[in-house]
N, C-alpha and C positions, 0 to 999 in steps of 0.2 A: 219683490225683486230679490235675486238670488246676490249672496254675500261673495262674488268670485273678482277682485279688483284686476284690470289691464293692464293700469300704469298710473302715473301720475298725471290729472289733465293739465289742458292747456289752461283752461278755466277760472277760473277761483271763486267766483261768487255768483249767482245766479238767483235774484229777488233778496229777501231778506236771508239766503242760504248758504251758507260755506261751504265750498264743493269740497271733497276728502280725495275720490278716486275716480275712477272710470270703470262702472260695470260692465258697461256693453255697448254696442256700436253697429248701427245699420244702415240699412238704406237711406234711411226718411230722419236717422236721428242715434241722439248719443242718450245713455242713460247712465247718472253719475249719483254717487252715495255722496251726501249731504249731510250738514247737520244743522239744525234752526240753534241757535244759541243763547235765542229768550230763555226753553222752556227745558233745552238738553234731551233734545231730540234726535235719533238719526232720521231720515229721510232717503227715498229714493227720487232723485230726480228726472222727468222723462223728457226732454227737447224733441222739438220737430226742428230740424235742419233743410228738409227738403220742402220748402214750403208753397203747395198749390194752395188754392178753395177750396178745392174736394179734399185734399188731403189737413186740411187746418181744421175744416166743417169735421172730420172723422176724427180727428184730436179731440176737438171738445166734447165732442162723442163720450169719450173716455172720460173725460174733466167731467163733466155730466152724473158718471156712473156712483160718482161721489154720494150720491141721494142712499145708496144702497149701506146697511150697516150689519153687517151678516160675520159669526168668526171666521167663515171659509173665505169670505172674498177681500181681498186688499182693500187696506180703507185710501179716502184720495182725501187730502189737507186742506188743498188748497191749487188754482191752476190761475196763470194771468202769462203776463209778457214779459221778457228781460231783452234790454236794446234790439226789439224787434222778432226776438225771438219766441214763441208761443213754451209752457212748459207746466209739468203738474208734476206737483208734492205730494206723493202719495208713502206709505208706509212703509219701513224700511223692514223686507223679511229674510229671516238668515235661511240657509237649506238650498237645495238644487231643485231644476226643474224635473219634472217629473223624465222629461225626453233625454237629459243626463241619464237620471238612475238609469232608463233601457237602456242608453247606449253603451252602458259601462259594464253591462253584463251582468247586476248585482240582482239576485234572486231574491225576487220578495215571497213572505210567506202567503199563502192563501188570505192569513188575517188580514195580514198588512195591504193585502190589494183589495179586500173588501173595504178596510175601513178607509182606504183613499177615494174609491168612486163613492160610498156611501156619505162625505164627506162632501166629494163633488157634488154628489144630487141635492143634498140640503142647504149648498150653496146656492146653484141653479135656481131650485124651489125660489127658495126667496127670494131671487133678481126677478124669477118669473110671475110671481104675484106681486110684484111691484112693477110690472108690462115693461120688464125690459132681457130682451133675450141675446145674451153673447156673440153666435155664428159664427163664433172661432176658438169654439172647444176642440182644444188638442194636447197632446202632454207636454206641448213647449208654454204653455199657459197656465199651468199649473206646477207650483213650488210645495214642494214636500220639506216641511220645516224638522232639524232634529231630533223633536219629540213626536212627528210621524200626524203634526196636523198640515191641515194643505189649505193653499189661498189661491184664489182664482186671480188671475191676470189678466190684464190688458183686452178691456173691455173696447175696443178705438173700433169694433166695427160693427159693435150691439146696435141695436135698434127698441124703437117701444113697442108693444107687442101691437098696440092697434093701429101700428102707419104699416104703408106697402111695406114688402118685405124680399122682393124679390131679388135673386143673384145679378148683381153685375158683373161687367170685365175685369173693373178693378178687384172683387169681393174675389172672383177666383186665385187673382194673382195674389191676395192677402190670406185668405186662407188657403188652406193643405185641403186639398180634393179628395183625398184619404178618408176624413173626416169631415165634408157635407154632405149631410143628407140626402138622395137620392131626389126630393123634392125640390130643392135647391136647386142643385146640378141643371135642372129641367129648366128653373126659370119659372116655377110656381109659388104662387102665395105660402109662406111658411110661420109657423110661430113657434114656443117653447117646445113643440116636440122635435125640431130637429136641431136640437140640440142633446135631447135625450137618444137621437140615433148616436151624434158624438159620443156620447159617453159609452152607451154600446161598442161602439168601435175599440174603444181607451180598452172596457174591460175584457172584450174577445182578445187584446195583443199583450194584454200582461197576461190572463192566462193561459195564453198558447203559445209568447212568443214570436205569434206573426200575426200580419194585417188580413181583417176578411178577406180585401180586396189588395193584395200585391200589384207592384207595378206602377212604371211610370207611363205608360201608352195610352193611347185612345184607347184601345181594349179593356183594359183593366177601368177605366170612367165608363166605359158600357154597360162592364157587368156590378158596378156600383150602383147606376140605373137602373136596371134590369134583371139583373140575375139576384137568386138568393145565395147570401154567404155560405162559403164550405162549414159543415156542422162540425163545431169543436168538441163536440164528443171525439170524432173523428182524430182530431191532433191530441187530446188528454181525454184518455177511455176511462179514465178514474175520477171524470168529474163531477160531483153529484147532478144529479136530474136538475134539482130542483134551482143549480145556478145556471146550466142549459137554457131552461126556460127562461129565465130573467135574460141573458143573450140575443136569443131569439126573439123577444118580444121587443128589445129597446132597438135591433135593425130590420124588425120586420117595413116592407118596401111604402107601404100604407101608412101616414100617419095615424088615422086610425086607430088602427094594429097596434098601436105602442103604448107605453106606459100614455096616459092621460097628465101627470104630472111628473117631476121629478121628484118630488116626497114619496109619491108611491111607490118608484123603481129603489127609492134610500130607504124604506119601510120592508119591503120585500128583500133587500139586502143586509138588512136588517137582523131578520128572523133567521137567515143562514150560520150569520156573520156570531150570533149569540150561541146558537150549538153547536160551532167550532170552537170559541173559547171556553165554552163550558167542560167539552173532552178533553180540550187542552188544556186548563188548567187542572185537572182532574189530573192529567199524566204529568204535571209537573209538579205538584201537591205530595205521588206518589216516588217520584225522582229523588224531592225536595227530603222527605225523610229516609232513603233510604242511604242518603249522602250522609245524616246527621248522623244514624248509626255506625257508618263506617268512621266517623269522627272527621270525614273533608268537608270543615264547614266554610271554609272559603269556598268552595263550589256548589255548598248548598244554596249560600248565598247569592251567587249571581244565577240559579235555577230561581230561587223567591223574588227574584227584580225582575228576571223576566218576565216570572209570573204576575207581579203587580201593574206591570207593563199592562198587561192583555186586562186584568182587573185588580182597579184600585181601592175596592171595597171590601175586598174578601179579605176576611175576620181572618181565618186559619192561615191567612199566608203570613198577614203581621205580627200575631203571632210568634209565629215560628224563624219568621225573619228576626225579632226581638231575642229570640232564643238564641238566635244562630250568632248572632253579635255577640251575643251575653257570653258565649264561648269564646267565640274567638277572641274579645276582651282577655278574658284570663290563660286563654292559650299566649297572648300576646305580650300579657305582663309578669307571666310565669318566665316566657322565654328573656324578657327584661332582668326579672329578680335572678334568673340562672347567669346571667354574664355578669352583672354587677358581685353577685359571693365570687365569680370566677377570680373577678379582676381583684375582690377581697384575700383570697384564697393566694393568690402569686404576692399581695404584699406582704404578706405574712411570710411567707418563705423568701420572700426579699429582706428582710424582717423591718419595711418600711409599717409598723404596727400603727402610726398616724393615721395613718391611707387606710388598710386593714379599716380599724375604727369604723371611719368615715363611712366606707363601702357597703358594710357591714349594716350600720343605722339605715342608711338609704335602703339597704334591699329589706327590712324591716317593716318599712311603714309599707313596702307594698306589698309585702307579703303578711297582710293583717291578721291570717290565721295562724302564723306561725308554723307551716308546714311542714318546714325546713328546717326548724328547732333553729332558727340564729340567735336567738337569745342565747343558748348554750356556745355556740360561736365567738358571739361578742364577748360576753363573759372571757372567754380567752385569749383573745383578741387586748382585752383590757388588763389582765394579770400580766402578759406578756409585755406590753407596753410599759407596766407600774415596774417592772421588772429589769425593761430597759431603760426607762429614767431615774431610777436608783443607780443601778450602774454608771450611768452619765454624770450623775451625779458627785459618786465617790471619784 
């Protein structure tokens, strides 16, 4: 559940929960940040408002999904009643959804969109092999946390992989048609792999910027049945081949056709996803020192974080990040020890020689090698003082 509060609810407490805010608010229901205050927890809260059979049977749906313990997918607490009201305590996650970041315009790198569907799919995978498959993978269901991990959401129209599975009325008007499966749409038997068409969909509009299939018309649900999607070679002619084929294969129109699992389309994105950060850290490695010798080690450094970013194991970056500190440390205390003799240096000519003193010893100790000869300073510092308390004196 994304960290974006509305207002202040109406509400205050719901089961053993103390409501804080109000995140969001729909048709069917309100969802509100919580805190459990046994264990000092936050929580998202999900209420069903609109409350039919079918629509309560589909809530616990979700309450249900709680079986599943995967890092990609929300975890669920706990679901029951509050004065009649149905609701489930699931994990409270900070970040935006995924359908935010597109909307906002904000470019992600090639990495960053590999490691989000790759992330997806090993999410998936696991719901999958534990016979429970989503049907409402889209980017508003997926929350991109600030360290760039992602959790899947709002499982309320999953099913198990071995009961019917076929599209209702309702199932269209809940999910985005954008994103079912072509086999769906139809009103055919379906299991985890049209789900793995969704993520196709996801990864063809991050990187192209647009949907296979545009439109809001019967037309455009025709050629999502029917037709094969426009080749995004086509839209990015600098894509490599071999992420084409992973595209093509997760919306080919055949379930067949398609990845077999989700592990394998996150395996296969994989192997991409590891000889792009390999070049790239290669090219930031080379950035990275070429900033040390120019002496801009504040910008070497943030070249080395974004490199640890991409890889947290690589020796050479730490290294050299340890280096880069190590400067900037003494550029830092050097630029300290220079204004403290400054501020010594004007008492002296105030002839506040106390002060001086004082100034003086401090920029000493941190100037442990004596660079700056303040010993010979102090020294003077100190004649001059014994100089003026004589005089004060008489």
């Amino acid at each position: 559940m994304s960290n974006e509060p509305l207002g202040t609810p109406t509400i205050t407490r719901i089961g053993r929960y103390d409501v804080v805010a109000e995140l969001g608010r729909g048709g069917m229901g309100v969802v509100y940040r919580g805190e459990d205050r046994l264990i000092g927890r936050e929580v998202a809260i999900k209420t069903l408002t609109e409350i039919t059979p079918e629509l309560r049977d589909r809530f616990y749906v979700e309450a249900r999904s709680g079986v599943l313990n995967h890092p990609n997918i929300v975890t669920v607490y706990e679901f029951g009643e509050h004065e009649g009201m149905p609701y489930i305590a699931m994990e409270f996650v900070s970040g935006d959804s995924l359908e935010k970041i597109l909307r906002s315009g904000r470019k992600l790198t090639l990495i960053e969109t590999l490691s989000i569907i790759e992330q997806l799919s090993a999410g998936l995978g696991y719901a999958h092999q534990n016979r429970v498959v989503h049907r409402d993978i889209k980017p508003a269901n997926l929350i991109v946390q600030p360290d760039g991990r992602v959790k899947i959401v709002d499982f309320g129209i999953a099913r198990l992989a071995d009961q019917s599975t076929r599209l209702t009325k309702t199932d269209a008007v809940i999910g985005t048609f954008h994103y079912i499966a072509p086999e769906r749409l139809k009103g055919e038997m379906s299991d985890g792999r049209s789900d793995i068409w969704s993520v196709g969909v996801i990864l063809y509009q991050m990187l192209s910027s647009e949907l296979p299939f545009n439109g809001e018309d019967v037309s455009t649900l025709y050629k999502v049945i029917n037709e094969k999607h426009p080749s995004i070679k086509a839209l990015v002619p600098e894509m490599p081949d071999e992420l084409v084929a992973i595209v093509d294969r997760a919306l080919a129109k055949n379930p067949d056709d398609r990845y077999g699992t989700a592990e394998e389309m996150a395996f296969d994105l994989q192997g991409i996803s590891d000889g792009l950060k390999k070049e790239r850290v290669g090219d930031l490695l080379t950035s990275a020192k070429r900033l040390m010798e120019q002496r801009q080690f504040a910008s070497a450094r943030t070249v080395l974080l974004d490199l640890q970013r991409i890889d947290s194991q690589n020796l050479e970056a730490k290294r050299l990040t340890r280096e880069v500190q190590d400067q900037i440390n003494r550029l830092q205390k050097a630029e300290q020890v220079r204004q403290i003799v400054e501020q010594a240096e004007e008492a002296v000519l105030s002839q506040n020689y106390d002060d001086a003193v004082s100034f003086y010893r401090q920029a000493m100790k941190l100037d442990a090698e004596n660079t700056l000869q303040l010993d010979e300073k102090l020294e003077n510092a100190l004649r001059l003082k014994e100089k003026q308390d004589k005089v004060r004196s008489l």
